[in-house]
CHARMM-style PDB file with segment names, atoms N, HN, CA, C and O in Angstrom:
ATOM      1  N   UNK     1      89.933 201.327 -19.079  1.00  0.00      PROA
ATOM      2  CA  UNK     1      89.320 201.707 -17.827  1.00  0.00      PROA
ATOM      3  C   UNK     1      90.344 202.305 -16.876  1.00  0.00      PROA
ATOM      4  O   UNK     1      89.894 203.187 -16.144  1.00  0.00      PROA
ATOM      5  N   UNK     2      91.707 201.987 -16.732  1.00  0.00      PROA
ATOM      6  HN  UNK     2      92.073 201.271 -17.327  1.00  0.00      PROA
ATOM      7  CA  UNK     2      92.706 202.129 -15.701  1.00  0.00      PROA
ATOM      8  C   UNK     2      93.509 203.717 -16.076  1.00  0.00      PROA
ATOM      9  O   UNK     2      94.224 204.370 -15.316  1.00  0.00      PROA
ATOM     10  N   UNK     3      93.077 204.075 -17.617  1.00  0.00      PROA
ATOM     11  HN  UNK     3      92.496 203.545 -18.235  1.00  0.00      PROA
ATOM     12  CA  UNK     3      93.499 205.382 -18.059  1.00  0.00      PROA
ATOM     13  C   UNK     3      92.352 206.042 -18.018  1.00  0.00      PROA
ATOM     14  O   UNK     3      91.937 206.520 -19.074  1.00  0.00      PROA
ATOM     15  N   UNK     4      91.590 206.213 -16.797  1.00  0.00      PROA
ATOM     16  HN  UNK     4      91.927 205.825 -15.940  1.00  0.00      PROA
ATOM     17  CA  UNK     4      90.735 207.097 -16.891  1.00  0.00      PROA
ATOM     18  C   UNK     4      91.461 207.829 -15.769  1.00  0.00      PROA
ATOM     19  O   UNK     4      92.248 207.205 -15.056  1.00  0.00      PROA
ATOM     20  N   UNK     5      91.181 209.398 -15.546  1.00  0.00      PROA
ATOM     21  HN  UNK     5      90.542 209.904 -16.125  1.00  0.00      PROA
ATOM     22  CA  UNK     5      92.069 210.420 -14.854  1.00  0.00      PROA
ATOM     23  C   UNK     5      91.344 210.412 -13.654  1.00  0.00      PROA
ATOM     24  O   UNK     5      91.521 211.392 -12.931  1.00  0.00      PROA
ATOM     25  N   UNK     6      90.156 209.078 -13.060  1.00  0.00      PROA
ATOM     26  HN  UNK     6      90.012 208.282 -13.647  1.00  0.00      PROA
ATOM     27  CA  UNK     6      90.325 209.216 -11.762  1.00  0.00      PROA
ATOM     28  C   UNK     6      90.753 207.656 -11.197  1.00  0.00      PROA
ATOM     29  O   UNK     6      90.574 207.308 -10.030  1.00  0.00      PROA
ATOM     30  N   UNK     7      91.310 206.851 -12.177  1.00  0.00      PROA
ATOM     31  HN  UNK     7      91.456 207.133 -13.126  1.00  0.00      PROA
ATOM     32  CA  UNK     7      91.224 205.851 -12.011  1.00  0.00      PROA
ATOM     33  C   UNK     7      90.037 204.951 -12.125  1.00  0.00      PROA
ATOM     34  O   UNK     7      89.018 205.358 -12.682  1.00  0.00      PROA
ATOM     35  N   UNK     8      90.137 203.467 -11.508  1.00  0.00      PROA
ATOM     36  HN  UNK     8      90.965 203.136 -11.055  1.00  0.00      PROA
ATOM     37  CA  UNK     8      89.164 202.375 -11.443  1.00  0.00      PROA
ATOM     38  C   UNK     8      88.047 202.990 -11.137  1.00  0.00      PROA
ATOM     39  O   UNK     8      87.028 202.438 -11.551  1.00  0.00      PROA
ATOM     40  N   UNK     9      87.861 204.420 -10.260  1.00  0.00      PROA
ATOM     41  HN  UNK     9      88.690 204.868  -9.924  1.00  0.00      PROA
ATOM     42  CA  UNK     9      86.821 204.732  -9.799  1.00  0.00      PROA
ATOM     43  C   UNK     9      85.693 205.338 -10.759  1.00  0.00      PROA
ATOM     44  O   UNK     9      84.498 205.110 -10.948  1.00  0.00      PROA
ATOM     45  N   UNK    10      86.589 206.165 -11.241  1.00  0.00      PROA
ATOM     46  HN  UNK    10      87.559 206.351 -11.088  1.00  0.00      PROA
ATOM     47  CA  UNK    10      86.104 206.978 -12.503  1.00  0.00      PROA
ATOM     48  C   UNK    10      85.495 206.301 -13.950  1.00  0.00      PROA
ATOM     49  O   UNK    10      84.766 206.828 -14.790  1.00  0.00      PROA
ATOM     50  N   UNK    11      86.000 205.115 -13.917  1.00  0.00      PROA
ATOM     51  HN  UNK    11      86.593 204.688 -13.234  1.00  0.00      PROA
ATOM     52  CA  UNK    11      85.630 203.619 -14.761  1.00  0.00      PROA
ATOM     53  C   UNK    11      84.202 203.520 -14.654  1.00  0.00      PROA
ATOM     54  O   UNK    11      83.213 203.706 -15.363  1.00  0.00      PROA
ATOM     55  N   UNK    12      84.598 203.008 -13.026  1.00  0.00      PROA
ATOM     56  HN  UNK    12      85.402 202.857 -12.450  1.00  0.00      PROA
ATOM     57  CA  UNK    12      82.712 202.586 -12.107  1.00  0.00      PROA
ATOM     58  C   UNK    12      81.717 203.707 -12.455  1.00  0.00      PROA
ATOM     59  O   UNK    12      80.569 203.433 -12.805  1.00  0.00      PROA
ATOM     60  N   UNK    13      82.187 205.030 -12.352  1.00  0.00      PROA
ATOM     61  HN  UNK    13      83.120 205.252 -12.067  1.00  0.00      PROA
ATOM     62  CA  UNK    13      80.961 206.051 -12.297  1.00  0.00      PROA
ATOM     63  C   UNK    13      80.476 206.504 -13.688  1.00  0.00      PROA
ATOM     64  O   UNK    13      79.414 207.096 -13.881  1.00  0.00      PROA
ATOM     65  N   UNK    14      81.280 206.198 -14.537  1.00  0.00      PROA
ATOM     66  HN  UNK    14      82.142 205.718 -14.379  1.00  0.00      PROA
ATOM     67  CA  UNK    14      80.932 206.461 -16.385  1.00  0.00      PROA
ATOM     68  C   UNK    14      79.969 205.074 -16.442  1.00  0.00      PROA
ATOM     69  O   UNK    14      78.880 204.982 -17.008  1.00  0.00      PROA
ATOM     70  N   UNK    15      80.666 204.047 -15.711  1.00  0.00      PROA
ATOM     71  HN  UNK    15      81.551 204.122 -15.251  1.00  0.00      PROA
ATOM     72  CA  UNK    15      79.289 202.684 -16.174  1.00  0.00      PROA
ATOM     73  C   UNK    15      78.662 203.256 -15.723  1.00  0.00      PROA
ATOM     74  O   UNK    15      77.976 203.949 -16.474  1.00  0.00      PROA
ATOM     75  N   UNK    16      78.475 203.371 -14.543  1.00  0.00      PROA
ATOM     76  HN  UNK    16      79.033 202.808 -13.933  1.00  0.00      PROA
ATOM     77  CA  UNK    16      77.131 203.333 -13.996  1.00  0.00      PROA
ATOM     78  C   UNK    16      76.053 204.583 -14.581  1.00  0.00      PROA
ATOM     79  O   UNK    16      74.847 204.427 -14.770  1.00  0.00      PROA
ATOM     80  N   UNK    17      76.876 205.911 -14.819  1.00  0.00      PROA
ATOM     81  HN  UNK    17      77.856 206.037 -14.666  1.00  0.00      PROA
ATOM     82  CA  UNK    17      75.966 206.531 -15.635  1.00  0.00      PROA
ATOM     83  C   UNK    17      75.776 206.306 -17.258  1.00  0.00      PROA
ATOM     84  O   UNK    17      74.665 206.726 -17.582  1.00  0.00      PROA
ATOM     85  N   UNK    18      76.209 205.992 -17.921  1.00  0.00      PROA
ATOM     86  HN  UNK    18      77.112 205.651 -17.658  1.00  0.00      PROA
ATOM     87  CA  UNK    18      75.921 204.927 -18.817  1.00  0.00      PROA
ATOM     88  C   UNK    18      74.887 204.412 -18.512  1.00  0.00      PROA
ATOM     89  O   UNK    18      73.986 204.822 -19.243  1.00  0.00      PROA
ATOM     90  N   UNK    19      74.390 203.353 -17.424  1.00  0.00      PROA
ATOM     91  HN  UNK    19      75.122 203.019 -16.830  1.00  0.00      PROA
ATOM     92  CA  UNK    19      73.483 202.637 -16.962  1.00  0.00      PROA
ATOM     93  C   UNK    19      72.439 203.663 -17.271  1.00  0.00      PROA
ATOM     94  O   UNK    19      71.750 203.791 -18.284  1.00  0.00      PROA
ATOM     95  N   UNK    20      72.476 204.313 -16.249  1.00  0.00      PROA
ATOM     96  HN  UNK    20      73.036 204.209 -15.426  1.00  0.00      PROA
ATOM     97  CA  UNK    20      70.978 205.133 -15.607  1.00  0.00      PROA
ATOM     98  C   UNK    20      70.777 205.853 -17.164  1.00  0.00      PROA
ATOM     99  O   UNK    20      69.673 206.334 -17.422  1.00  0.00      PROA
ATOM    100  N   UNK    21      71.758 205.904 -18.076  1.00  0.00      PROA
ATOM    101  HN  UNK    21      72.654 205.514 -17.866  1.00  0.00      PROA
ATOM    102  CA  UNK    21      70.896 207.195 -19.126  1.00  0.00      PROA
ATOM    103  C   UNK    21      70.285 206.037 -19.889  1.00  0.00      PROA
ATOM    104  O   UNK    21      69.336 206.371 -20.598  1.00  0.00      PROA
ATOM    105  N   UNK    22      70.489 205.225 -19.900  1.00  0.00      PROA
ATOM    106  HN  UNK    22      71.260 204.954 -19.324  1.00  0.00      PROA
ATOM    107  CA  UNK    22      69.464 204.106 -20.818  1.00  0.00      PROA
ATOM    108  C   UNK    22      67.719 204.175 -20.762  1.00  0.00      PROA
ATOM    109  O   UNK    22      67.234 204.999 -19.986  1.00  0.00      PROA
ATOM    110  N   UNK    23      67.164 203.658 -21.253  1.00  0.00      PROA
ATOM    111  HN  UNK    23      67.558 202.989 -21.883  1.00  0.00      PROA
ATOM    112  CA  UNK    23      65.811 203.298 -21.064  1.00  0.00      PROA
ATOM    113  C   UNK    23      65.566 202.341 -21.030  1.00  0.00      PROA
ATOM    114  O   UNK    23      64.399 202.198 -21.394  1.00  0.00      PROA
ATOM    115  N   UNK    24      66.377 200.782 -20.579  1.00  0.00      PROA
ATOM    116  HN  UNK    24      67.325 200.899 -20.283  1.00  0.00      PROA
ATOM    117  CA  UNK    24      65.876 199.522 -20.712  1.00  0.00      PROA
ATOM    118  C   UNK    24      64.425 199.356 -19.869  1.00  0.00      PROA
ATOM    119  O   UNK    24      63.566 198.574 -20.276  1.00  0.00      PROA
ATOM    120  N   UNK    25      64.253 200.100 -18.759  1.00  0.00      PROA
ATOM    121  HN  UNK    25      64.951 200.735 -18.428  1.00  0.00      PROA
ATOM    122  CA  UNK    25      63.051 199.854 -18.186  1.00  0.00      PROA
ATOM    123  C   UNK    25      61.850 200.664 -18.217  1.00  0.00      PROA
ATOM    124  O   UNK    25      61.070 200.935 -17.305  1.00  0.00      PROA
ATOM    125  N   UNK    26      61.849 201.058 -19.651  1.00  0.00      PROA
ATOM    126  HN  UNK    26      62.483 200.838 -20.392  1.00  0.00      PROA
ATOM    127  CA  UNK    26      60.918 201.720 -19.640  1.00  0.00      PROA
ATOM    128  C   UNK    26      59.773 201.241 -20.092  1.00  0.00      PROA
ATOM    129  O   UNK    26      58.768 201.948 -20.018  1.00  0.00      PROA
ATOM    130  N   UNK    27      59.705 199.777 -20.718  1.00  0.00      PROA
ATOM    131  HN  UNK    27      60.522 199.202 -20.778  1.00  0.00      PROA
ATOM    132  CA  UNK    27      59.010 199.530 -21.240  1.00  0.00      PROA
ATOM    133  C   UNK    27      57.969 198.471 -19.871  1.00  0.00      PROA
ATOM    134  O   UNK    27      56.807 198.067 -19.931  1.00  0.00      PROA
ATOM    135  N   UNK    28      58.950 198.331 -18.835  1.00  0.00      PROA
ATOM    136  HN  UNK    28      59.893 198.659 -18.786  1.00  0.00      PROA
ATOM    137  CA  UNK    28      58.066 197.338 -18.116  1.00  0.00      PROA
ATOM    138  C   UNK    28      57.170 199.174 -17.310  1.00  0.00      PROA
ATOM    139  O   UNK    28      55.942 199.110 -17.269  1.00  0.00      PROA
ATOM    140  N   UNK    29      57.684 200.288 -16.879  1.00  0.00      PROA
ATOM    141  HN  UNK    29      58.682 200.340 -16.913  1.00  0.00      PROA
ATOM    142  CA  UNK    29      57.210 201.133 -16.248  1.00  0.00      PROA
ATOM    143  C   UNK    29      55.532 201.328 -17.168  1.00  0.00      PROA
ATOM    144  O   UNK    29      54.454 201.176 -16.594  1.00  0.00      PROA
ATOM    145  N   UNK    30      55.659 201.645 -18.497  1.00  0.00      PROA
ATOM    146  HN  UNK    30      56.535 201.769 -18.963  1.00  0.00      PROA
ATOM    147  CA  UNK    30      54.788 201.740 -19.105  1.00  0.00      PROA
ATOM    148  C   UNK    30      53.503 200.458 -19.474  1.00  0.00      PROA
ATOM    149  O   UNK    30      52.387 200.709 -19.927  1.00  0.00      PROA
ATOM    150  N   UNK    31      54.182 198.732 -19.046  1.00  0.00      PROA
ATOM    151  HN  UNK    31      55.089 198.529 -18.678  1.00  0.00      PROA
ATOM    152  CA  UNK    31      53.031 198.364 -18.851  1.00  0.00      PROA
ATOM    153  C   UNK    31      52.548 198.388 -17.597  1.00  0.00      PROA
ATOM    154  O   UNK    31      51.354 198.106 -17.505  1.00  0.00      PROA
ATOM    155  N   UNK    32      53.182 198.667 -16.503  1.00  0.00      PROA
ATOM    156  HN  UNK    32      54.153 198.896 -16.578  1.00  0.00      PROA
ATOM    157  CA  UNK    32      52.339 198.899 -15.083  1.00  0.00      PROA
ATOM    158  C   UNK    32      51.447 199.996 -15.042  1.00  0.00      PROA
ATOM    159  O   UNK    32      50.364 200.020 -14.459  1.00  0.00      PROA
ATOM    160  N   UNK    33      52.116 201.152 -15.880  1.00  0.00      PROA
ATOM    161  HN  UNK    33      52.996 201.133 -16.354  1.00  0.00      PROA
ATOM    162  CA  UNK    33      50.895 202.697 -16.055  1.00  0.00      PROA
ATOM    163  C   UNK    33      49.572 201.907 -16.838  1.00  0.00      PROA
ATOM    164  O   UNK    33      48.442 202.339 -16.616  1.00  0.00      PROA
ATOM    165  N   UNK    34      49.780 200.632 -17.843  1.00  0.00      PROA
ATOM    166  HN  UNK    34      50.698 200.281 -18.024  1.00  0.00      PROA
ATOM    167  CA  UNK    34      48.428 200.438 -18.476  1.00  0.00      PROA
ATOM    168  C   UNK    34      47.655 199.368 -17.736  1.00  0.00      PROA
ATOM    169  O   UNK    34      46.426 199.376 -17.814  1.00  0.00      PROA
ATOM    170  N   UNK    35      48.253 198.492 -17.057  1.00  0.00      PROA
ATOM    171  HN  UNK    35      49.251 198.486 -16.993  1.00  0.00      PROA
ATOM    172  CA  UNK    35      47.849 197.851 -16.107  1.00  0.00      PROA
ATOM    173  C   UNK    35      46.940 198.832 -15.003  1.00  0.00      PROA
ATOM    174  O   UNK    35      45.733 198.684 -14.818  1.00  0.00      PROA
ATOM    175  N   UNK    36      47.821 199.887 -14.301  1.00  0.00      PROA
ATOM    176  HN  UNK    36      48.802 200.007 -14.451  1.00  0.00      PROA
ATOM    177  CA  UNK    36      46.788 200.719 -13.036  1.00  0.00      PROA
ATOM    178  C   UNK    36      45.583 201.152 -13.897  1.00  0.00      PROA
ATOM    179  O   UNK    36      44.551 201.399 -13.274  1.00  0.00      PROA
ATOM    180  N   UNK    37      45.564 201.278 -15.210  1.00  0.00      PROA
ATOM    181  HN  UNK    37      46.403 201.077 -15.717  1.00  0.00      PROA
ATOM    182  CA  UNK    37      44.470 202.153 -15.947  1.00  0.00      PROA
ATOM    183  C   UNK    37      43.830 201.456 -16.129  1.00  0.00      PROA
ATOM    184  O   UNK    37      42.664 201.830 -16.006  1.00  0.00      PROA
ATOM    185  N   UNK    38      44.017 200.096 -16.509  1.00  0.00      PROA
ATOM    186  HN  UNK    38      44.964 199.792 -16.609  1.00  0.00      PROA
ATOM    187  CA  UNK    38      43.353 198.905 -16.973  1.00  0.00      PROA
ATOM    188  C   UNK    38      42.342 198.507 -15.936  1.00  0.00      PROA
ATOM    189  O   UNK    38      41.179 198.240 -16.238  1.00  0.00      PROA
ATOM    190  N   UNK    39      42.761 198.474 -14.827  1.00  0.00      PROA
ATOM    191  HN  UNK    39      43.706 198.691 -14.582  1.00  0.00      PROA
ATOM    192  CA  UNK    39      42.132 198.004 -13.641  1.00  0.00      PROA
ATOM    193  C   UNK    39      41.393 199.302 -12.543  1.00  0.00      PROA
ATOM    194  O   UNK    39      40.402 199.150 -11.828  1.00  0.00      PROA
ATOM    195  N   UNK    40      41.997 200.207 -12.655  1.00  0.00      PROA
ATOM    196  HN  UNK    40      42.801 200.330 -13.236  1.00  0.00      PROA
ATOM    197  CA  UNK    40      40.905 201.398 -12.243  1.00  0.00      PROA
ATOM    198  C   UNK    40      39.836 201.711 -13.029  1.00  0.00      PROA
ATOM    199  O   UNK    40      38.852 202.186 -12.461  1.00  0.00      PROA
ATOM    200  N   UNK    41      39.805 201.514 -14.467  1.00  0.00      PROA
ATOM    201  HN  UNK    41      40.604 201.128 -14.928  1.00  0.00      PROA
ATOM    202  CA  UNK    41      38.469 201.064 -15.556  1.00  0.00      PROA
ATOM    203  C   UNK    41      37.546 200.390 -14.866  1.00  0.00      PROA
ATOM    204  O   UNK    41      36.453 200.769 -14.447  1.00  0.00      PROA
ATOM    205  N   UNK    42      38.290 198.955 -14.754  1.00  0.00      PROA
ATOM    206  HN  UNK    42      39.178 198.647 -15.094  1.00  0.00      PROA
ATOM    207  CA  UNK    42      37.761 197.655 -14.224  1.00  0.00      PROA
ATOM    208  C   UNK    42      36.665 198.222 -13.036  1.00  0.00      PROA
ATOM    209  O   UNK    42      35.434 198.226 -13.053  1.00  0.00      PROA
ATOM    210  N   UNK    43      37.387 198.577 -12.263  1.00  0.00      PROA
ATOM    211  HN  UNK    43      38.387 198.574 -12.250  1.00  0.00      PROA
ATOM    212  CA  UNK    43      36.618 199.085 -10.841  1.00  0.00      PROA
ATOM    213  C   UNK    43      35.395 200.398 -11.365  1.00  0.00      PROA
ATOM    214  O   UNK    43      34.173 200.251 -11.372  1.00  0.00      PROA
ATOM    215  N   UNK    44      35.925 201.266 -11.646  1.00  0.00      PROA
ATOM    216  HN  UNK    44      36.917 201.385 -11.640  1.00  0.00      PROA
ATOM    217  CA  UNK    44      34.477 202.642 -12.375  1.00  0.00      PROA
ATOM    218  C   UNK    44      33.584 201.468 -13.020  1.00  0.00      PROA
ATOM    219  O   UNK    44      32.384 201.609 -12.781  1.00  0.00      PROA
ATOM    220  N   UNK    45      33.914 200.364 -13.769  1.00  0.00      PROA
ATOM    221  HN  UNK    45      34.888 200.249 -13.962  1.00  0.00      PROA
ATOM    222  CA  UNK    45      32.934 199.748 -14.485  1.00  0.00      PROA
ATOM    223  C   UNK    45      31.910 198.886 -13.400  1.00  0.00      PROA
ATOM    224  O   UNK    45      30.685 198.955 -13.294  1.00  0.00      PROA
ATOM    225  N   UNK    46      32.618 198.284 -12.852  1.00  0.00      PROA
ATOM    226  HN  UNK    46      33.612 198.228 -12.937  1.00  0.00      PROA
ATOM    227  CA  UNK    46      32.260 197.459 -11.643  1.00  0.00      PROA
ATOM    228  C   UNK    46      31.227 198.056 -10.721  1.00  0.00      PROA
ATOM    229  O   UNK    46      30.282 197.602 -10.077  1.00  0.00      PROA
ATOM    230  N   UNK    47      31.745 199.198 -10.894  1.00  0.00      PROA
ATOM    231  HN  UNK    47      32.513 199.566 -11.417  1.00  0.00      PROA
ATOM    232  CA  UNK    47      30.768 199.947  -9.705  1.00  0.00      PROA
ATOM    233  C   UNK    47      29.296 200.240 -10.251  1.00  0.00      PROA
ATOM    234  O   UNK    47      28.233 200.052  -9.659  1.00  0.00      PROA
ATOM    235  N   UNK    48      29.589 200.943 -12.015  1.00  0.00      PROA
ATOM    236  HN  UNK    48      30.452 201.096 -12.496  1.00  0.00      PROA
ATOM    237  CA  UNK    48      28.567 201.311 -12.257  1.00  0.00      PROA
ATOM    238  C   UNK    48      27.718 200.481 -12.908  1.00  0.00      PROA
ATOM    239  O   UNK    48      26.644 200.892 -13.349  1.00  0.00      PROA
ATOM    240  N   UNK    49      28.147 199.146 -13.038  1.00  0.00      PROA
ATOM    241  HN  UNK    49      29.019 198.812 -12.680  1.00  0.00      PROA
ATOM    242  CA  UNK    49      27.183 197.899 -13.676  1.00  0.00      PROA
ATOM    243  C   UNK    49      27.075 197.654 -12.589  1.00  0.00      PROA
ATOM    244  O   UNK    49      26.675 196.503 -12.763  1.00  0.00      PROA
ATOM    245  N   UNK    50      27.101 197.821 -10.978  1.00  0.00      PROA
ATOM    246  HN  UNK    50      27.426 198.756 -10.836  1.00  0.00      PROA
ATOM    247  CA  UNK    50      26.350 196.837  -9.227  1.00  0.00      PROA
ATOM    248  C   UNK    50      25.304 198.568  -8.895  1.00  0.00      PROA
ATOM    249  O   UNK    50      24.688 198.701  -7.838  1.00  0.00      PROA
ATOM    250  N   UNK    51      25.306 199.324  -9.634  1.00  0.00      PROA
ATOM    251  HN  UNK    51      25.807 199.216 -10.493  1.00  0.00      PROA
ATOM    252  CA  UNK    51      24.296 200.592  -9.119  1.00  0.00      PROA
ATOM    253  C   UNK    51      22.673 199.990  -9.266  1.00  0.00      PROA
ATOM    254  O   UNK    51      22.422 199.453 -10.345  1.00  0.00      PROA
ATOM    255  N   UNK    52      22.108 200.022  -8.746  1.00  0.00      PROA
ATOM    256  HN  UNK    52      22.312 200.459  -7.870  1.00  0.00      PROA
ATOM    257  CA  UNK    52      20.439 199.604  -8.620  1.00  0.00      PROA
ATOM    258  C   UNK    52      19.776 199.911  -9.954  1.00  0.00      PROA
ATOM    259  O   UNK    52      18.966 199.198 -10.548  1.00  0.00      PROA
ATOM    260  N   UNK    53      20.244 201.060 -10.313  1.00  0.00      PROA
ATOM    261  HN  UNK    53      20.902 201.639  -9.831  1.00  0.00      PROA
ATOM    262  CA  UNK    53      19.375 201.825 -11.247  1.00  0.00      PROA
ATOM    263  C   UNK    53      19.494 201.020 -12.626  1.00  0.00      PROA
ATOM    264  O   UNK    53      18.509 200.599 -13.231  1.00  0.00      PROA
ATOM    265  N   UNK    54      20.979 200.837 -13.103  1.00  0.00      PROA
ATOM    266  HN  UNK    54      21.780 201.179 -12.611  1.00  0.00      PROA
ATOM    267  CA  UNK    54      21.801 200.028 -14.000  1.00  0.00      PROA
ATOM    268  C   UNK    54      21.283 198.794 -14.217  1.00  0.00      PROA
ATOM    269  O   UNK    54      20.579 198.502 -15.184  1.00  0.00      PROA
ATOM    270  N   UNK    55      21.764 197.723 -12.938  1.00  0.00      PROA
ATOM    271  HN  UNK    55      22.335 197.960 -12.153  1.00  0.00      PROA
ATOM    272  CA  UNK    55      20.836 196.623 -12.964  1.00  0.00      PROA
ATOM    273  C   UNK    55      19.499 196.590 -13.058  1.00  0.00      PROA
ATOM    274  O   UNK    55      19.020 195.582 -13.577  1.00  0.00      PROA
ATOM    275  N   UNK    56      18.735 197.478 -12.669  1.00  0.00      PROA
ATOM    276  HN  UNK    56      19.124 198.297 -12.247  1.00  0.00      PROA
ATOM    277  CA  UNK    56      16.968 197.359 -12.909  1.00  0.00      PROA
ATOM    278  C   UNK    56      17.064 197.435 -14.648  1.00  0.00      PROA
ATOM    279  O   UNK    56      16.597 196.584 -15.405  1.00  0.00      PROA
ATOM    280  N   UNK    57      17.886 198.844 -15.108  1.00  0.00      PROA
ATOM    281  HN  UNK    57      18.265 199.535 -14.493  1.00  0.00      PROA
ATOM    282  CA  UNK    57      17.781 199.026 -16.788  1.00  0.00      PROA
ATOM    283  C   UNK    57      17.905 198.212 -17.756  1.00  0.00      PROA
ATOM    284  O   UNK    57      17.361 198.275 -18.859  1.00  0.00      PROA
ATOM    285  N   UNK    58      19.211 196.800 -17.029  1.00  0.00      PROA
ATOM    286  HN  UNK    58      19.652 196.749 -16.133  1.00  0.00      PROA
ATOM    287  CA  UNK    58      20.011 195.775 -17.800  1.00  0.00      PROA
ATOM    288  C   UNK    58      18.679 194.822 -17.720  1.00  0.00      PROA
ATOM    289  O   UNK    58      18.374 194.018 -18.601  1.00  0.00      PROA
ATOM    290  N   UNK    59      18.085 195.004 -16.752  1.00  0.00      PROA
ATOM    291  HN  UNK    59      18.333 195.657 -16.036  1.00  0.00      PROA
ATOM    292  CA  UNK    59      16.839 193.969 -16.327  1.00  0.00      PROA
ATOM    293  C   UNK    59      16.157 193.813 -17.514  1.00  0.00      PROA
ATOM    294  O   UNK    59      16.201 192.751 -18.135  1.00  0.00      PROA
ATOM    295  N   UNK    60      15.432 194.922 -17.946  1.00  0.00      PROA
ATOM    296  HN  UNK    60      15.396 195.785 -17.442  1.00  0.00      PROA
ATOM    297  CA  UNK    60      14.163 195.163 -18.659  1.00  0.00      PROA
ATOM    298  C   UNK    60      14.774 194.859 -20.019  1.00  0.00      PROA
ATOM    299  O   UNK    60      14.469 193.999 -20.846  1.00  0.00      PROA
ATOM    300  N   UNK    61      15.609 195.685 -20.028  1.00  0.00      PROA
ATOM    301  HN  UNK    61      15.857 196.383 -19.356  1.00  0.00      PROA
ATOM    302  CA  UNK    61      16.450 195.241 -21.725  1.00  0.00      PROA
ATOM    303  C   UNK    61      16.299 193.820 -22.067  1.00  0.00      PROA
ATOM    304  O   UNK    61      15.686 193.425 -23.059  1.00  0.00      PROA
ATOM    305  N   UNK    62      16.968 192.959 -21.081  1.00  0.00      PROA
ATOM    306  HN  UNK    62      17.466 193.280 -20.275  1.00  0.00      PROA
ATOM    307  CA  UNK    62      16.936 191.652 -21.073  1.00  0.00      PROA
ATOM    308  C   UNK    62      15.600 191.179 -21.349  1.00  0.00      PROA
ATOM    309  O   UNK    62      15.443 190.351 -22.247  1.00  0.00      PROA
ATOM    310  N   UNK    63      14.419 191.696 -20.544  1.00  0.00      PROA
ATOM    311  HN  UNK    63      14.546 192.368 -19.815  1.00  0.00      PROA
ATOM    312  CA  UNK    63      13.342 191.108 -20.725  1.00  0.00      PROA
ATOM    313  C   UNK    63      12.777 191.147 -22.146  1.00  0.00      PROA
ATOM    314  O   UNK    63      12.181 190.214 -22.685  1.00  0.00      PROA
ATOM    315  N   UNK    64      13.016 192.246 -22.642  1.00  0.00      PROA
ATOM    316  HN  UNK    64      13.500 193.004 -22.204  1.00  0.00      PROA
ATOM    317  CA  UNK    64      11.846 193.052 -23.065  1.00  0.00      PROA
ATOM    318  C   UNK    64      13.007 191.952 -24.874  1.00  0.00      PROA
ATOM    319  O   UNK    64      12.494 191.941 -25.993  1.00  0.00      PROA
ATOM    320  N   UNK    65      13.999 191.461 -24.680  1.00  0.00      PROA
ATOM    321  HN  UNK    65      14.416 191.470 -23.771  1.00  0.00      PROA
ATOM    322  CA  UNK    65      14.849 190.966 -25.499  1.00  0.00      PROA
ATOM    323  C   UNK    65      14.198 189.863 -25.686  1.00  0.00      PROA
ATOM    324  O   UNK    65      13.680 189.603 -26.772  1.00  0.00      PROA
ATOM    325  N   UNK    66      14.142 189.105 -24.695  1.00  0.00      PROA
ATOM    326  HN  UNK    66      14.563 189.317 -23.813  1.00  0.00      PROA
ATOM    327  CA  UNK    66      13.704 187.687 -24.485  1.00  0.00      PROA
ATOM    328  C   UNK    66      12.324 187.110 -24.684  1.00  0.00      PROA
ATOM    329  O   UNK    66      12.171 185.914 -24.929  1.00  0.00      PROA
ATOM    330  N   UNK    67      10.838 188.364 -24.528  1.00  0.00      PROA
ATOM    331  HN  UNK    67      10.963 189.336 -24.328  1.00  0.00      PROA
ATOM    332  CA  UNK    67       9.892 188.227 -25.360  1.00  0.00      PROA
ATOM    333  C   UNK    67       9.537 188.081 -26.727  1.00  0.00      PROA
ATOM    334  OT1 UNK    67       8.354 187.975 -27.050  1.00  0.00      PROA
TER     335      UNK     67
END
């Protein structure tokens, strides 16, 4: 580290880019992208199983099941 031609400093800035070219965190970035997707689903679904029309349709199905 101390034979590097800017010194201790020049040490610090090869780690640290070292660091940043890695991908250790890529794997938590990519479950938060499936998580937001996961749960903006959640919600489009949510919405369109509480629509009037939906619930009246789920209604009859049910009924028409249960006779």
């Amino acid at each position: 580290m101390i034979n590097s031609p800017l010194g201790p400093i020049g040490a610090r800035i090869r780690t640290l880019l070292r660091r940043l070219r890695g991908d250790a965190g890529m794997n938590t970035a990519e479950y938060a992208v499936g998580t937001l997707a996961a749960v903006a689903f959640a919600a489009v679904l949510l919405k369109v199983l509480t629509s009037p029309n939906i619930q009246k349709s789920l209604a009859e199905i049910i009924e028409r099941a249960l006779k």
